[in-house]
C-alpha positions, 0 to 999 in steps of 0.5 A, spaced: 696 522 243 699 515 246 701 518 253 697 514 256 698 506 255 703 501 259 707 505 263 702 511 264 705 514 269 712 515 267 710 516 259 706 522 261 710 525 267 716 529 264 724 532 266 730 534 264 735 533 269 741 528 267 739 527 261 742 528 254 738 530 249 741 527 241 742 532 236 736 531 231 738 533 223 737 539 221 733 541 214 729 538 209 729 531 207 729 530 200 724 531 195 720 536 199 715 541 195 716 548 196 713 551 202 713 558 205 712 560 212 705 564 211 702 558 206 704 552 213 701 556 219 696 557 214 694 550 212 697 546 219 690 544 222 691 540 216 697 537 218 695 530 223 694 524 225 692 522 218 698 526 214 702 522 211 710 521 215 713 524 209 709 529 209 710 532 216 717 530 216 718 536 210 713 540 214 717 539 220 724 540 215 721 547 213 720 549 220 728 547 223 730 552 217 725 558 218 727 564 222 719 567 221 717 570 228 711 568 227 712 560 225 718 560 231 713 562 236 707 557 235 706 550 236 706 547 230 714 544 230 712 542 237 706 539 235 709 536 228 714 532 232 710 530 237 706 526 231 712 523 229 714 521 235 708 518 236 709 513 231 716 512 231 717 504 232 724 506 234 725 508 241 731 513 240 728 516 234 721 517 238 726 520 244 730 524 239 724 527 236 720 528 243 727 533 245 726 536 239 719 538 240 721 540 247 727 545 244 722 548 239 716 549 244 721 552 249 723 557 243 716 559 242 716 561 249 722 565 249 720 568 243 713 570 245 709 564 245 708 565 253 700 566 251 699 561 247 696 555 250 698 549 245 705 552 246 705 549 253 701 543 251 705 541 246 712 542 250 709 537 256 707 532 251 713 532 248 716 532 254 712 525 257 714 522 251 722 524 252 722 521 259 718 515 259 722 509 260 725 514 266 721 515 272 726 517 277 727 524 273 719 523 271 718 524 278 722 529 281 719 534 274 712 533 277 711 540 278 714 543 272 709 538 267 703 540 272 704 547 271 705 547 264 699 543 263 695 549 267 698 554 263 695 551 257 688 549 262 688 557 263 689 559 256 688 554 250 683 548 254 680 546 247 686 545 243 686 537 241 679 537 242 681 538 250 686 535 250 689 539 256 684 537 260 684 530 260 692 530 260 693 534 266 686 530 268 690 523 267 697 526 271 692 527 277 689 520 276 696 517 276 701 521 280 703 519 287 698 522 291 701 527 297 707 528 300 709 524 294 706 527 288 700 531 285 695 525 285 688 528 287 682 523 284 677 528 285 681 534 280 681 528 276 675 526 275 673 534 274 677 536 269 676 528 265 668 530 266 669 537 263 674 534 257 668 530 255 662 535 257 666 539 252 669 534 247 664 529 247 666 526 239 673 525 241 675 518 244 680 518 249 675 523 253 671 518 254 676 512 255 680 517 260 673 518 264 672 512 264 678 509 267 677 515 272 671 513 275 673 506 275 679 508 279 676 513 283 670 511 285 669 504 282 663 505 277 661 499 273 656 502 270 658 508 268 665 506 265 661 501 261 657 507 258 663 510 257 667 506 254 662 504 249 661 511 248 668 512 246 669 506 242 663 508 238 666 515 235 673 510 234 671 505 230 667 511 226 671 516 226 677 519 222 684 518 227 689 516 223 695 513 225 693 514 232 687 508 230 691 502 233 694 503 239 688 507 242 684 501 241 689 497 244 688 501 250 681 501 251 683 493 250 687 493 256 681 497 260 676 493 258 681 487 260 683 491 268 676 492 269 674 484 267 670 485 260 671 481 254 675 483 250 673 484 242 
């Protein structure tokens, strides 16, 4: 999930306040398989990373047009979004799929999706990626992505391997601190260290620790291992389309912290 590379702080921070949200087309593209509501909620963990653009597009097509309860409530069309606009070369499009993400969490929500964590963590996701290039609103919505963050803490820490952990440990890391912001080193250091006890086989556990420990409490040492550690489980692993640009961000660390870079 690249909420966290340049821009760090107004690609994570989230709001809705003046801004427009651009019609995303509706329906399926093209060429679809056909598909039904139980046979997708059924198989959506296989749905990611490394599924191929086309694939999630149909996926996400089927959802648009879906009026299952059980499919409206859930997290997959939010998640879906959030995996395409993640790959999204074009600004407008990656923004217009983030806003849509963000409608589809918000219908999951209405629609009684309130105690299912992933809802939350998805919506806040997606949330940072509509908004990124705009810190003004970024910051006057600070709290909302807090809450929605905790929510998903409270409910669901595991979903994406910990990922509410380390993205509400790196809002901490990186908000202004008080009376301007949330900022609080020590939170984040505690929910990153968590994310990484908890979920040691994901990469960007390690590298958000290590950035924490960095900026917080300048451990060399330590950052060192942890980079090292995540570096290894991404060079080995499986990450998709995610691969790239998650190397490029233990790049840029290694180059704040004045390591070589590989």
């Amino acid at each position: 999930m690249r909420l966290f590379a340049s821009g760090l702080l107004s690609a994570v921070l989230a709001g809705c306040g003046g801004l427009h949200r651009d019609a995303v087309p509706a329906g399926q593209p093209a060429g679809c398989p056909r598909q039904t509501a139980a046979a997708l909620i059924a198989n959506q963990d296989a749905l990611g990373p490394s599924s191929a653009t086309p694939e999630l597009e149909c996926a996400l097509g089927f959802v648009r047009g879906s009026d299952d309860p059980v499919l409206r409530r859930s997290s997959l069309g939010s998640r879906l979004c959030l995996h395409l606009a993640e790959r999204d070369s074009d600004p407008a499009e990656r923004e217009r799929f983030a806003w849509e993400g963000v409608k589809l969490a918000e219908t999951a929500l209405a629609q009684g999706g309130k105690d299912d964590g992933a809802v939350h963590y998805y919506l806040a996701a997606n949330l940072g990626l509509a908004v990124r290039d705009d810190m003004t609103v970024a910051m006057a919505n600070l709290h909302r992505l807090e809450d929605e963050f905790e929510a998903a803490v409270r409910l669901s820490p595991d979903v994406d391997d910990g990922g509410p952990l380390r993205l509400l440990g790196m809002l901490y890391l990186k908000a202004p601190p008080w009376p301007a912001g949330i900022g609080d080193g020590d939170k984040a250091l505690d929910l990153l260290q968590r994310a990484v006890d908890k979920h040691p086989a994901h990469p960007l556990n390690h590298l958000f620790y290590a950035q924490a420990l960095w900026e917080v409490n300048g451990e060399g040492r330590r950052v060192k291992e942890e980079m090292a550690a995540g570096m290894k489980l991404l060079e080995s692993g499986h990450w998709g389309y995610n691969k790239k640009p998650w190397k490029q961000e233990f790049a840029d660390l290694r180059e704040e912290i004045g390591e070589p870079v590989r």
